[in-house]
C-alpha positions, 0 to 999 in steps of 0.5 A, a space after each residue: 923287726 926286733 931281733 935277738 942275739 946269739 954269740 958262740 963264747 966258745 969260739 970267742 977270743 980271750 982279751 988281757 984286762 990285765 993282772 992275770 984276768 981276761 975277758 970276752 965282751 958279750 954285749 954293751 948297751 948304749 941305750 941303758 948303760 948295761 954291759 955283760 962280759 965274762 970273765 976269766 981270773 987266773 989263780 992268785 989274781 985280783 981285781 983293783 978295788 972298785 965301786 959299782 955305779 949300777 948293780 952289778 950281777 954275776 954267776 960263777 961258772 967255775 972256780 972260786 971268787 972272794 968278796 971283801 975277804 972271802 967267807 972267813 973274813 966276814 965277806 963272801 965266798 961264791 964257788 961254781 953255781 953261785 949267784 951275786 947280787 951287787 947294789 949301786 954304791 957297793 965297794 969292793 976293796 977286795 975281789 980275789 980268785 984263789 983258783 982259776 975262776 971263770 964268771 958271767 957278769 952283767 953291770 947296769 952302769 960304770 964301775 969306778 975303779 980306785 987305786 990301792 989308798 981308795 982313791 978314783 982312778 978310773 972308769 969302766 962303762 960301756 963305751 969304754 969297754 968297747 974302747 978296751 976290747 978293741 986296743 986290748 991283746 988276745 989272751 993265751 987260749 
């Protein structure tokens, strides 16, 4: 029988990703590689830049994120409500929250994080973020 599933993310805890960003893993996909998380970024915090090795989708719940240097920079501003669209091979040099932002995130595949000189540094896939949410600390409610 197939069987469909249901998590109260309310009652889940917050992990440390670290840099000011917590997370809460809502399902991974060993079949297909897919993970869906949520995100929560304090203000001022940053993801290391990265590139997508499957698209990538996310909706901001709340707050404010900005791609490639935000709308004012040539790149994206996504606020409460807005949807994204990430293709395989995207790079993102810069992912900044300005205010506290929480947000829905599902990849269909690895994300290769690189260090600041863009540079690999490592890779997030779904057996890996199952590693990282059990050695991860609880977050501040």
């Amino acid at each position: 029988m197939i069987e469909d599933s249901y998590l109260a993310t309310r009652e889940m805890p917050w992990r440390q990703f670290g840099g000011g960003i917590d997370f809460k893993v809502l399902r991974t996909s060993q079949e297909t590689g897919a993970w869906t998380v949520m995100f929560r970024c304090a203000a001022g915090c940053a993801f290391a830049p990265h590139r997508h090795l499957g698209g990538g989708e996310y909706l901001v719940l709340k707050g404010t994120m900005e791609l490639r240097g935000g709308k004012e920079q040539g790149g994206t501003t996504a606020t409460a409500g807005d949807y994204g669209y990430e293709p395989n091979g995207v790079l993102h040099d810069s992912t900044y929250f300005p205010q506290e932002t929480e947000l829905y995130f599902t990849n269909n595949g690895a994300i290769q994080f690189l260090t600041p000189d863009l540079k690999p540094d490592f890779v997030l896939d779904y057996a890996k973020l199952r590693e990282f949410e059990q050695a991860a600390p609880l977050a501040a409610s």
